[in-house]
C-alpha positions in Angstrom: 93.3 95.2 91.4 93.4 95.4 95.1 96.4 94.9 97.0 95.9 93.6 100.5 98.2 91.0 102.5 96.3 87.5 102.1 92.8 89.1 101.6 90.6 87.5 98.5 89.4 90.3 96.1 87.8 89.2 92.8 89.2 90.6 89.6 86.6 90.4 87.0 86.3 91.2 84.1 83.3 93.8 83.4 83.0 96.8 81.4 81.2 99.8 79.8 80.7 101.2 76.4 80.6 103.4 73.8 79.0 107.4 74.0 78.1 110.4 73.0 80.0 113.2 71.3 82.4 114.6 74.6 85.1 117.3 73.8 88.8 116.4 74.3 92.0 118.5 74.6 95.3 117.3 74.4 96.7 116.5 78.2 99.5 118.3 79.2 100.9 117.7 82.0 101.5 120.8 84.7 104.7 120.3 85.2 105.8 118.9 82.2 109.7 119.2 80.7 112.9 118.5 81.8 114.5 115.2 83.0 112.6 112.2 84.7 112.9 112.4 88.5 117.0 111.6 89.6 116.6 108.6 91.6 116.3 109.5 95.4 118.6 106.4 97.0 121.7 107.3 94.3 122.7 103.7 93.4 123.0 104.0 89.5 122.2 100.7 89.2 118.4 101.3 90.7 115.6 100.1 88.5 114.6 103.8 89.0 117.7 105.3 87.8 118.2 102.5 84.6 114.5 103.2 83.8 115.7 107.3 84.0 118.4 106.7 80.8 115.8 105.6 79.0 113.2 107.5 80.0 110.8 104.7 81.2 109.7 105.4 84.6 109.6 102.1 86.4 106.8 102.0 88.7 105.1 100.2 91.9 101.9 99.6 93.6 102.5 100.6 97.6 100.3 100.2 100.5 101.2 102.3 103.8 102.9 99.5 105.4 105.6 99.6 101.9 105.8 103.2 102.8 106.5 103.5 106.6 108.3 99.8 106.4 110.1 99.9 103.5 110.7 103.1 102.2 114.5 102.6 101.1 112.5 100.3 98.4 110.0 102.3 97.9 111.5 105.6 97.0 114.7 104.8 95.7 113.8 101.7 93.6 110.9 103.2 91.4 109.8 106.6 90.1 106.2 106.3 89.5 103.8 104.9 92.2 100.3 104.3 92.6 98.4 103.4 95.5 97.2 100.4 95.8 94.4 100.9 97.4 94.6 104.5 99.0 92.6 106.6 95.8 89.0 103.7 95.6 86.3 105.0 96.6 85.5 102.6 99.6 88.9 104.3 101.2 88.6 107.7 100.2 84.5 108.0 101.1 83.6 105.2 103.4 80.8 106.9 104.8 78.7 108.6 102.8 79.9 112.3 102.6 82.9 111.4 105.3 86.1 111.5 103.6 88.9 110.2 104.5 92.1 110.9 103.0 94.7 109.8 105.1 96.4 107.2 102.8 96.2 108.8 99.3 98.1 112.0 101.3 100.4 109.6 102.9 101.6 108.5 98.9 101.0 112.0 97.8 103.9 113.4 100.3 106.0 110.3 100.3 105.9 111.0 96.1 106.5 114.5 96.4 109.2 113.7 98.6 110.9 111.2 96.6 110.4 112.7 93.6 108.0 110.3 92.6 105.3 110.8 89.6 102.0 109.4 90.6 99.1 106.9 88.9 95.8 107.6 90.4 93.7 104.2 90.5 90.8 103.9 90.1 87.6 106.2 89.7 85.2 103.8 88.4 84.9 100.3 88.5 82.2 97.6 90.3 84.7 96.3 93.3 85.8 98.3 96.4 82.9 100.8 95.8 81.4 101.7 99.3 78.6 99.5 100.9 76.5 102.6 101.4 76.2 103.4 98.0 75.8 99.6 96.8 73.4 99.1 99.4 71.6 102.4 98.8 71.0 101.5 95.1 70.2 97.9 95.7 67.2 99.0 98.5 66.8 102.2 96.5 67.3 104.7 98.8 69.1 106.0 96.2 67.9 106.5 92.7 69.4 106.7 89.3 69.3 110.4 89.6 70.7 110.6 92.5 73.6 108.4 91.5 74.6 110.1 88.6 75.0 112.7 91.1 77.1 110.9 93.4 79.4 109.2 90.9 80.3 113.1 89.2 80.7 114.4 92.9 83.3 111.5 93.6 85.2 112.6 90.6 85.2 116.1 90.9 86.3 115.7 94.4 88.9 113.3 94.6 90.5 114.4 90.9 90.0 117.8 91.4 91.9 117.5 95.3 95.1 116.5 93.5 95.2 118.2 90.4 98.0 118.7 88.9 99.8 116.5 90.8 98.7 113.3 89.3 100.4 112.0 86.1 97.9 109.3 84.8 93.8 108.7 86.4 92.9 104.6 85.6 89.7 106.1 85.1 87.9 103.3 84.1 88.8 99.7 85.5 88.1 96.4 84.1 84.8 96.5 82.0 85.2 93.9 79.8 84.3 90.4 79.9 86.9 87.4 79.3 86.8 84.9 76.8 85.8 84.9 73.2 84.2 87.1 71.5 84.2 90.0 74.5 82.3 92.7 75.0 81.4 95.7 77.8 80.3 93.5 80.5 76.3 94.1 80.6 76.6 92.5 84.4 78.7 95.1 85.9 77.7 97.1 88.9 78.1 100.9 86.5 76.7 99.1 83.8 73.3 97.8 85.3 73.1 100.7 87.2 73.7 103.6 85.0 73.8 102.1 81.7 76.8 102.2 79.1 77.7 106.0 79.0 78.6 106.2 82.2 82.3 105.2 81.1 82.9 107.8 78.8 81.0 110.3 81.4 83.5 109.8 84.1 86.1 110.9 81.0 84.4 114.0 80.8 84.0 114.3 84.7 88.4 113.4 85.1 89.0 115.8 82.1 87.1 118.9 83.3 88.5 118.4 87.0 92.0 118.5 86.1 92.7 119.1 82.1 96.2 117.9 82.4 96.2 114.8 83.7 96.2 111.6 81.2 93.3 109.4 81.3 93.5 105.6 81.3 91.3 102.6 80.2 92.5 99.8 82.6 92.3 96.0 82.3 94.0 92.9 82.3 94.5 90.4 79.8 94.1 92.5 76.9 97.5 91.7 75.5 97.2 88.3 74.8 98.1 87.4 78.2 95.2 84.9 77.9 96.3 83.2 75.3 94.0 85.1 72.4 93.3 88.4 71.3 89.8 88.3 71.7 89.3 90.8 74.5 92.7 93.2 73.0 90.6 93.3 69.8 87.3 94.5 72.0 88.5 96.8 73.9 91.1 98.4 70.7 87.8 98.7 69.1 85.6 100.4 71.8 88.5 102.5 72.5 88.8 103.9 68.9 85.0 104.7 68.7 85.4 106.6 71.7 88.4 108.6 70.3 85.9 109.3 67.5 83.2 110.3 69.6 85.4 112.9 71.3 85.9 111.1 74.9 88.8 112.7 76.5 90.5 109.0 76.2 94.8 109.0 76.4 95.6 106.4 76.9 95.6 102.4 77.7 96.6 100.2 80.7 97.5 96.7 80.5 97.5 94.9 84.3 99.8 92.3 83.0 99.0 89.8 85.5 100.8 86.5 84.5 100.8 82.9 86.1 103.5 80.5 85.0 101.5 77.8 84.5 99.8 79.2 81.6 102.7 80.4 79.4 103.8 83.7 77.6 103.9 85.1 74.3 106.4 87.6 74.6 105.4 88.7 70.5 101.6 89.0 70.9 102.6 91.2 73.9 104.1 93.2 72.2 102.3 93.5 69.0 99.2 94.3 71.4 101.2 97.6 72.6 102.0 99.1 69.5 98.6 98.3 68.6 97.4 100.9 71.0 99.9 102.5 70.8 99.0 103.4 67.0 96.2 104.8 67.7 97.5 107.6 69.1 97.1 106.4 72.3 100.4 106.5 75.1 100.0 103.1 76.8 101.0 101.6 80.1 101.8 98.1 82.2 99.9 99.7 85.0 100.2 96.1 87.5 102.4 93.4 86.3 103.3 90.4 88.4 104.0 86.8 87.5 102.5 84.8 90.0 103.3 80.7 90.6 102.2 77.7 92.8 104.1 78.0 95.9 104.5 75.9 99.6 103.1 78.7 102.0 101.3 82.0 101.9 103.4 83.0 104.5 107.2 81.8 102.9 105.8 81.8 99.5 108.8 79.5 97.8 107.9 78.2 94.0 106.8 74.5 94.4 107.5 74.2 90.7 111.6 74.0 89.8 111.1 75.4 86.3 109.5 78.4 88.1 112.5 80.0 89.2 113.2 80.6 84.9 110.1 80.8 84.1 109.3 84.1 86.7 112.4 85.9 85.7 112.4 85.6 82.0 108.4 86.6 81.6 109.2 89.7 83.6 112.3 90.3 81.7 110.3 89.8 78.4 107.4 92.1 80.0 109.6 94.7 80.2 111.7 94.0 77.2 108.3 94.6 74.8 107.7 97.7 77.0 111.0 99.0 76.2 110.4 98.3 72.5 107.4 100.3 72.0 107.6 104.1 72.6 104.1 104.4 73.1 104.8 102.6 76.4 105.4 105.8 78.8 105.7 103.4 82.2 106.3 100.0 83.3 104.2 99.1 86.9 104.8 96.2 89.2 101.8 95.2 91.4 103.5 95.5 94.7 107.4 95.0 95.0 107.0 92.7 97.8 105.4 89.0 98.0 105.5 90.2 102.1 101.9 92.0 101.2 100.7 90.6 97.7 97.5 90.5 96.8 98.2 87.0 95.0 97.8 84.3 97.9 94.6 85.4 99.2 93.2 85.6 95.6 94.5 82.4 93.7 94.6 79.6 96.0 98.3 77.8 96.6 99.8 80.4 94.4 101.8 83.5 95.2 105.6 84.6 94.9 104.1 86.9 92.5 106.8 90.3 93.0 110.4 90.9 92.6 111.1 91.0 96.1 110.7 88.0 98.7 108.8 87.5 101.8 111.6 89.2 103.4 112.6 91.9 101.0 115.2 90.7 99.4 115.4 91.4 95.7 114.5 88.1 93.5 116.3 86.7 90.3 113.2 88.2 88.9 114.3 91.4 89.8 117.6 91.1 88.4 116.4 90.2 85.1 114.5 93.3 84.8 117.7 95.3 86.2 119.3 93.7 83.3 117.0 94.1 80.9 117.0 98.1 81.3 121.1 97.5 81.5 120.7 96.5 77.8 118.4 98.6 76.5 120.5 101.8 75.2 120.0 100.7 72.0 115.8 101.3 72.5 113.5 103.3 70.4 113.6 106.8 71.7 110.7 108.1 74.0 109.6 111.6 75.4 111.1 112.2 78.7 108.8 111.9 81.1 107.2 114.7 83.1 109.6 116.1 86.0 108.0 115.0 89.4 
């Protein structure tokens, strides 16, 4: 999902496939052991440092402007982040062999600095892919050949510039289609283009350019967040005959994008993680938000009354299933801030999406997550985390 302040950016569904026989080795970490990162601002009462007794890293989505802005809330409310946009191809390769790293080493240092872990989104999927490559397919100037070549250099580049340094790769994003039955997504870009294997390909690709990293399926509403478990049941499957094909797979993300209008199962939620989950799989909410009908994009307040319970308590539950299931190794908001979410310039008259407001000042939503971690001592135990 891209993360830009009132700019539109479609979040389809699309996805790839099944594949050949590709060797896998367990991921480990480089700098595995020891405690999860201390929490940089102090305040024991941080999301960060509640998330720490537990060992759940609590995580956000920033864009430059949370970084130089906002970095009180940045670094000391959350010990995993991912760039929202700083790590896509269209950023990190706008022209075609120009790179252009600026803001995935702007979150790289402010990580390191804060003691942050890091999610690296996302290698492949069909939006935010540069216009010289679409355009070079679609007048083809550049042929299938050629892009196979392209897509593994993109990989090896950008994966292999940070490795060791990045804790989980989204490696594929969003390659399924919605309603029911689903399937991989025969009308995405990769798809069309390359054909089915190129999913577990750009496993292979991630693997061999940094071994420890973990590598991520990404998607949204696979646990039951639309109401069925019609695309959770597709991708589980597709994900399991990779494992047995031998695609360096290790895990799943869930985008957990909610809208209060729609409702919330709280139980399917989290009967969806532990199904992952038991597959061997470690599993993630890599971009969760709850986003409503609101006045303004620019002041963003809930037009709905019941919104203001209904916001808190689905985050709270969110994070509550999270907490549940010890497969679950981080929890990821989509942006902290409604000041920059992606939400109004997406979904029409809706926004108020994060846990902060338009003017960064912590929402109840917030303090029903801070309470849920408050409460949760009596959790399932989970592996610590890797040390930042």
């Amino acid at each position: 999902m891209e993360r830009r302040s009132v700019l539109a950016m479609g979040a389809a569904g699309a996805v790839a496939v099944v594949a050949g026989g590709l060797g896998a080795a367990a991921p480990a970490f480089a700098q595995t052991g020891g405690r999860g990162a201390k929490p940089v601002s102090g305040d024991p009462q941080s999301l960060r440092a509640l998330g720490a007794q537990i060992n759940l890293p609590i995580g956000s989505a920033l864009t430059p402007q949370d970084i130089t802005q906002w970095p009180q809330i940045s670094g000391g409310q959350f010990s995993v982040v991912t760039g929202a946009n700083a790590m896509k191809w269209e950023t990190v390769e706008p022209a075609r062999g120009q790179y252009n790293w600026t803001d995935a080493d702007q979150l790289m240092a402010f990580a390191h600095a804060n003691h942050q872990l890091v999610r690296g989104h996302t290698l492949l999927w069909h939006n935010q892919i540069p216009a010289w490559l679409t355009s070079g397919v679609a007048d083809g100037s550049i042929t299938t050949n050629q892009l196979w070549g392209l897509l593994e250099q993109h990989i090896f580049t950008e994966v292999g510039r940070y490795r060791g340094r990045i804790w989980q790769w989204d490696v594929a994003n969003e390659f399924f289609t919605d309603g029911n039955p689903s399937s991989l997504n025969p009308d995405d870009w990769w798809i069309k283009a390359l054909g089915p294997t190129v999913v577990p390909k750009a496993f292979q690709w991630a693997h061999q350019a940094d071994p420890g990293a973990l590598l991520f399926y990404n998607d949204y509403n696979i646990t039951g967040e639309d109401g069925t478990n019609a695309k959770h049941n597709a991708v589980y499957d597709w994900v399991r005959q990779l494992q047995d094909s031998g695609v360096p797979i290790h895990g799943v993300g869930t985008q957990a994008h909610l809208d209060t209008q729609y409702g919330f199962d709280p139980q399917r939620f989290q009967q969806d993680l532990e199904h992952f989950g038991s597959l061997g799989l470690k599993v993630a909410v890599t971009e969760a938000d709850v986003r409503t009908f609101v006045d303004s994009p620019q002041t963003q307040v809930p037009t709905d009354s019941l919104a203001q319970f209904a916001q808190p308590f689905e985050y709270a539950a969110m994070l509550e299933a999270a907490i549940s299931v010890p497969a679950v190794i981080s929890f990821t908001v989509w942006g902290f801030t409604d000041a920059d979410s992606w939400v109004p310039g997406v979904f029409t008259g809706e926004g108020a999406a994060c846990i902060y407001d338009v003017n960064q000042q912590p929402k109840q939503a917030y303090y029903s997550m801070q309470k849920a971690l408050e409460l949760a001592h009596g959790a399932p135990r989970r592996a610590a985390p890797p040390r930042a």
